[in-house]
C-alpha positions as CSV (number, residue, x, y, z in Angstrom):
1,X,91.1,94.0,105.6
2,X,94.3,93.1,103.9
3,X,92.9,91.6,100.5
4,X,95.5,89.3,98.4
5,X,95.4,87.8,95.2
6,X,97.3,85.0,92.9
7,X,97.0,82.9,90.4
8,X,99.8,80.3,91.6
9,X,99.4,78.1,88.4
10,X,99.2,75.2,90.8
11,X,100.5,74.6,94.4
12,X,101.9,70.6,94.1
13,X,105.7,71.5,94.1
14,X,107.7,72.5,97.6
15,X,108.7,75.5,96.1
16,X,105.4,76.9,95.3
17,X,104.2,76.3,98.4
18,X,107.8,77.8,100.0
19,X,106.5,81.2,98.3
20,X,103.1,80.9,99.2
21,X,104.1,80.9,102.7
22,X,107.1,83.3,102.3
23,X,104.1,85.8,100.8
24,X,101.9,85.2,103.8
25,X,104.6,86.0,106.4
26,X,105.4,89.4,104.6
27,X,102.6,91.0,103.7
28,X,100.6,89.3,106.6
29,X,97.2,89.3,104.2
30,X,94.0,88.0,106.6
31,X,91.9,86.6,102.6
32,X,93.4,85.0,100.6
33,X,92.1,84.2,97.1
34,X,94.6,81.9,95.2
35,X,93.2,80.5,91.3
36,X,94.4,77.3,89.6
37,X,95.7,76.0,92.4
38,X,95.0,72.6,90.3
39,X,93.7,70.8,93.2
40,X,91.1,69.0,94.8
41,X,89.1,70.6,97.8
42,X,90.6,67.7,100.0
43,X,94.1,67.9,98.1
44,X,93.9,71.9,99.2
45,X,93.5,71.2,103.2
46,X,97.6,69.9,103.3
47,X,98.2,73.5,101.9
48,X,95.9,75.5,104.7
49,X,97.8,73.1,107.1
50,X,101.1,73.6,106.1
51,X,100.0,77.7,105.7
52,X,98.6,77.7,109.3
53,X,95.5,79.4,107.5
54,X,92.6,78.6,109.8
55,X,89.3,78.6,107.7
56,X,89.0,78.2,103.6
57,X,86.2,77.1,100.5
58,X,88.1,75.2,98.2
59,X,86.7,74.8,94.4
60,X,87.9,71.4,92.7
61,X,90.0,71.9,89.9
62,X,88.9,69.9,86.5
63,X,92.3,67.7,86.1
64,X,95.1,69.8,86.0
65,X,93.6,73.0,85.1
66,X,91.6,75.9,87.2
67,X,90.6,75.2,90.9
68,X,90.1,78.1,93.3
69,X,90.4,78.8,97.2
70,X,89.4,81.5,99.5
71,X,91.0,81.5,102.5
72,X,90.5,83.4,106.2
73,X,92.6,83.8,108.9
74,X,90.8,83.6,112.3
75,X,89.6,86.9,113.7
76,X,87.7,87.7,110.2
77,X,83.8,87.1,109.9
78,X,83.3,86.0,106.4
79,X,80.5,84.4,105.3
80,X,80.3,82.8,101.8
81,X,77.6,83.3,99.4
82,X,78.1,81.7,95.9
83,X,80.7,80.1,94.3
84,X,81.5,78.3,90.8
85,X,84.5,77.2,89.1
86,X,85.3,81.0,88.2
87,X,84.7,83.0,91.0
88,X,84.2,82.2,94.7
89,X,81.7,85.4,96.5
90,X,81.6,85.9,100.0
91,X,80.5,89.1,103.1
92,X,83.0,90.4,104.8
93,X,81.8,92.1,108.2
94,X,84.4,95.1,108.7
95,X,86.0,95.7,111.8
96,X,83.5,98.8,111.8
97,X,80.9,96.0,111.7
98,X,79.8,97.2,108.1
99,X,79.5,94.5,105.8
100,X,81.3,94.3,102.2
101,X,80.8,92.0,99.7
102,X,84.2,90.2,98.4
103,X,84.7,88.1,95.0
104,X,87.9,86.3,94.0
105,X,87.3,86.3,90.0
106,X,89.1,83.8,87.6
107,X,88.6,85.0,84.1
108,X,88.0,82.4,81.2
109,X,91.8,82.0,79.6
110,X,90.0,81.0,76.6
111,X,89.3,84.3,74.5
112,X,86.3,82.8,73.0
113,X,84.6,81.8,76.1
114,X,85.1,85.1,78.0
115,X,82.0,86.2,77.9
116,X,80.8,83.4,80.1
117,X,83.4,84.7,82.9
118,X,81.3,88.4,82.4
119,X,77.9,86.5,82.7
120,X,79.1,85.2,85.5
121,X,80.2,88.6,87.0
122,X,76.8,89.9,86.0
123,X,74.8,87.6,88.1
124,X,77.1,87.6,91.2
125,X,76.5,91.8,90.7
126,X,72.8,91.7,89.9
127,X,72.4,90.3,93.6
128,X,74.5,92.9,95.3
129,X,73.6,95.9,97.6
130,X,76.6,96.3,99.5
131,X,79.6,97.9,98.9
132,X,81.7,95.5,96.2
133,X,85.4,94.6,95.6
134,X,86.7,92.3,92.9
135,X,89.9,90.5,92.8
136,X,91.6,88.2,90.7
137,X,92.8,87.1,87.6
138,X,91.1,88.6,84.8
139,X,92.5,87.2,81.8
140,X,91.8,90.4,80.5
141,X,93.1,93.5,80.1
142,X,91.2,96.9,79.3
143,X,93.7,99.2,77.0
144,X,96.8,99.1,75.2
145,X,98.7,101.1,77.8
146,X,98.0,97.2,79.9
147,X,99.9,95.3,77.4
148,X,104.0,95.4,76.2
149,X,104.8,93.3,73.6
150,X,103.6,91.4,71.0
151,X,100.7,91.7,69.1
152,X,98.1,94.6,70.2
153,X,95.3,93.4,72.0
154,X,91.7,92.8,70.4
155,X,89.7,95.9,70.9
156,X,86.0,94.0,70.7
157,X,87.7,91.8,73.9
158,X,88.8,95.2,75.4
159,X,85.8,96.9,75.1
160,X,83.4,93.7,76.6
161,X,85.5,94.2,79.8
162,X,85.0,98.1,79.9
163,X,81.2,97.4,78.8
164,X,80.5,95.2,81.7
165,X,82.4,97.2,84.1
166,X,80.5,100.0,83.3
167,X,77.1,97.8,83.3
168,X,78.3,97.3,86.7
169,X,79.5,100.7,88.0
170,X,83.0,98.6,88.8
171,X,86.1,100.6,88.7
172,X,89.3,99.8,87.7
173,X,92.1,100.4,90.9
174,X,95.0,101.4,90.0
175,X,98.1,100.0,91.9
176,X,100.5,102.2,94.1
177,X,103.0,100.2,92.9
178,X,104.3,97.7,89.9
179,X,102.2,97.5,86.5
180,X,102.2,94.5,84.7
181,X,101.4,91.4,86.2
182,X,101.4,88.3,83.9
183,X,105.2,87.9,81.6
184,X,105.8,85.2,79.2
185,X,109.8,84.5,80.6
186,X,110.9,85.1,77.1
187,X,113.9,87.8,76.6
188,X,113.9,90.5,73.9
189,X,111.8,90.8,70.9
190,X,109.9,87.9,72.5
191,X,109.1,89.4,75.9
192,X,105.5,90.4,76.5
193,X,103.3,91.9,79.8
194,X,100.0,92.4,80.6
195,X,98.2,93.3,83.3
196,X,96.2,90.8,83.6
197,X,95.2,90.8,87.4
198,X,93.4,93.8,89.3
199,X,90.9,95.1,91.7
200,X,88.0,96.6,90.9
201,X,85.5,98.0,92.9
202,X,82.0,99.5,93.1
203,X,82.0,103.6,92.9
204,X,80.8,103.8,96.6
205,X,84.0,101.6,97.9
206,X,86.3,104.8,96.1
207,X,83.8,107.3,98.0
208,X,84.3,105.4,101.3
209,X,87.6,104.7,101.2
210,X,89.7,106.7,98.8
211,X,93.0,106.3,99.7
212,X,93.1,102.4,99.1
213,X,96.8,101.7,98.7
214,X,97.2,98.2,96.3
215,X,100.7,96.6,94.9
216,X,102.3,94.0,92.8
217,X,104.5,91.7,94.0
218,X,106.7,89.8,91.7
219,X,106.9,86.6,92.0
220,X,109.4,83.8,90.8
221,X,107.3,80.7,91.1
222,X,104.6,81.8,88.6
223,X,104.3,83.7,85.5
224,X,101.4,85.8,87.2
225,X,102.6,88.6,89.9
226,X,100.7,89.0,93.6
227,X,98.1,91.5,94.0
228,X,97.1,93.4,97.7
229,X,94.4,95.6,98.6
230,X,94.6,97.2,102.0
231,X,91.1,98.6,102.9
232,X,92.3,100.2,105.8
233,X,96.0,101.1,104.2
234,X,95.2,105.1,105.2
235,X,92.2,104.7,107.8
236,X,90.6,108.5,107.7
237,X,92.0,109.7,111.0
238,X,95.1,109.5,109.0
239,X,94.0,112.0,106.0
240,X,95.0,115.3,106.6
241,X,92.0,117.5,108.9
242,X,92.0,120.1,106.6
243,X,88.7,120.8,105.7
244,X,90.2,121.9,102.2
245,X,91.0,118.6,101.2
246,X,87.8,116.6,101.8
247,X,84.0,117.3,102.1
248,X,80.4,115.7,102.3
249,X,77.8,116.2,99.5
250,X,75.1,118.4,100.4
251,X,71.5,118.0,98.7
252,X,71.3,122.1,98.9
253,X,74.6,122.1,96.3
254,X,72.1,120.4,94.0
255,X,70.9,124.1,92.7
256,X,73.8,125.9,93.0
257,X,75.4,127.2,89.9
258,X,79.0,127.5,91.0
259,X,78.7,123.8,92.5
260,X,77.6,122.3,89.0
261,X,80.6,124.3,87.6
262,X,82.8,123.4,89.1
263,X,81.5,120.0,89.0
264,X,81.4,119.7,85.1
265,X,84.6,121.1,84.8
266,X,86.5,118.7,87.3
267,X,84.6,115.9,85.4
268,X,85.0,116.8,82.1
269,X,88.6,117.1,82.1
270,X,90.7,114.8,79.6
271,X,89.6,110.9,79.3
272,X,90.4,109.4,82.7
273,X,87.7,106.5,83.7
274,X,85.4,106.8,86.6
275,X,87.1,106.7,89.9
276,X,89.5,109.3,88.3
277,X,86.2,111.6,87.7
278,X,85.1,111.0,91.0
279,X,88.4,112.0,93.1
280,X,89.0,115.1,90.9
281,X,85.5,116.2,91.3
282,X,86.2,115.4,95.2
283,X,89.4,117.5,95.4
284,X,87.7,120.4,93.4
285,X,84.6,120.6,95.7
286,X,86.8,120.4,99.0
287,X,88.2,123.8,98.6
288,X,85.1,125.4,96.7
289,X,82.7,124.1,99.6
290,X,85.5,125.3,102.2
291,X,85.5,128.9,100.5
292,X,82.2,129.2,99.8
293,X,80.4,128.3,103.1
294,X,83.2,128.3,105.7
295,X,82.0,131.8,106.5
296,X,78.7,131.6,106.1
297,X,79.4,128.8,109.2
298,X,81.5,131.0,111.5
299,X,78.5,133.8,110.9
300,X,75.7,131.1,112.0
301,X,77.8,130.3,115.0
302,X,78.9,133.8,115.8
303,X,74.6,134.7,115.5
304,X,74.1,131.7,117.9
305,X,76.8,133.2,120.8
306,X,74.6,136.2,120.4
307,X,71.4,134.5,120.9
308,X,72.2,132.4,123.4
């Protein structure tokens, strides 16, 4: 699944629409979440024609402003399951015939009515079992290190987006490639970027799938940037078959000493967020398991030839 995101800032114009498709042809994306698209549902259908995009759930826009569309190119089974004027929540059956669940997300642009977009997130979560991936534009930005330019950004606003991520268990993915993602088209002194558009998923999609590659694309038709998520970017028969570099959690590490060890040191190392922990307490367990009970295999399966 090849996941991609943009806020277009409205899709009237031939040119917009000239890069919409230009986007489509290379990076070949099979969902499509596009935000104020500033269109009617019926308006939208001219722009899956033209697109040659087979199946879509259009959200009206309000006037000029917001209006959303996820869209699906035949051969994906998606099946959606909410939507509102922020956000647009659908399953996605993999082609390993797990399902996903998959939410374009339209942040409030309005600082003051942010917190609605988070409610909003909170009850699309609070019905979720399955694995989780979030797209979209944000309108939001977690830390300074998001932001060049300008004034420094409002920690209380900061801190509500790390708040319900963690409420959530959502984390942040960082892209392979590009940064920033929103610029204001002014020069110098004037010139600010945020990173205002992201994935994020739940912890178990990082477990699952831990070499998701994502990029930003600029864009000239819109002051937001392209996001892409490609679930199966590195499938794992790709990662490398040395047991040293991966394992799977056994309940018996549970009372080991050395395993919580080396646990606690992995995760307590420097102020990284979650899906940081996670992979470095992945890549130190990978060689402890390996040393530790690599032998103690061969041994078993030696004792077996012998018995058998």
């Amino acid at each position: 699944m090849k996941f991609m995101c943009w806020n277009c800032r409205g899709l009237g114009n031939h040119a917009k629409l000239r890069e919409l498709k230009q986007l489509l042809d290379a990076n070949s994306p099979n969902l499509i979440f596009l935000s104020e698209t500033k269109m009617t549902a019926n308006d939208f259908r001219s722009v899956q024609n033209k697109c040659r995009l087979q199946n879509r759930l259009a959200v009206n826009s309000e006037g000029r402003c917001g209006g959303l569309a996820l869209v699906w190119r035949d051969g994906m089974n998606v099946s959606i399951q909410n939507y509102f004027k922020h956000h647009i929540d659908s399953m996605v059956k993999l082609e390993n015939n797990k399902n996903i669940r998959v939410t374009g997300f339209y942040g409030h642009a309005n600082p003051n009515l942010r917190s609605n977009s988070w409610d909003i997130l909170r009850r699309v979560g609070e019905s979720i079992r399955e694995e989780w991936i979030v797209g979209g534009d944000f309108n939001a930005f977690l830390n300074d290190g998001e932001k060049e330019g300008g004034r420094r950004g409002v920690r209380a606003q900061m801190n509500e987006f790390k708040e319900v991520m963690d409420e959530l268990a959502l984390v942040d993915i960082k892209p392979d490639s590009g940064w920033f993602t929103w610029v204001n088209n002014r020069s110098g002194e004037e010139l600010i970027k945020e990173r205002l558009d992201r994935f994020i998923s739940s912890v178990s999609v990082i477990a699952n799938f831990p070499f998701i590659p994502t990029k930003v694309v600029r864009q000239t038709q819109s002051d937001h940037d392209v996001i892409i998520l490609d679930l199966w970017g590195w499938k794992p028969k790709e990662c490398p078959k040395d047991n040293r570099l991966s394992f799977k959690f056994d309940v018996c590490w549970a009372g080991d000493v050395e395993a919580k060890n080396v646990i606690e040191r992995a995760w307590n190392r420097d102020a990284i967020d979650i899906g940081e922990k996670i992979q470095r307490v992945r890549s130190a367990l990978g060689p402890w398991q390996s040393k530790k009970y690599g032998k103690l295999k061969r041994d078993m399966q030696n004792l077996e030839k012998q018995i058998n």
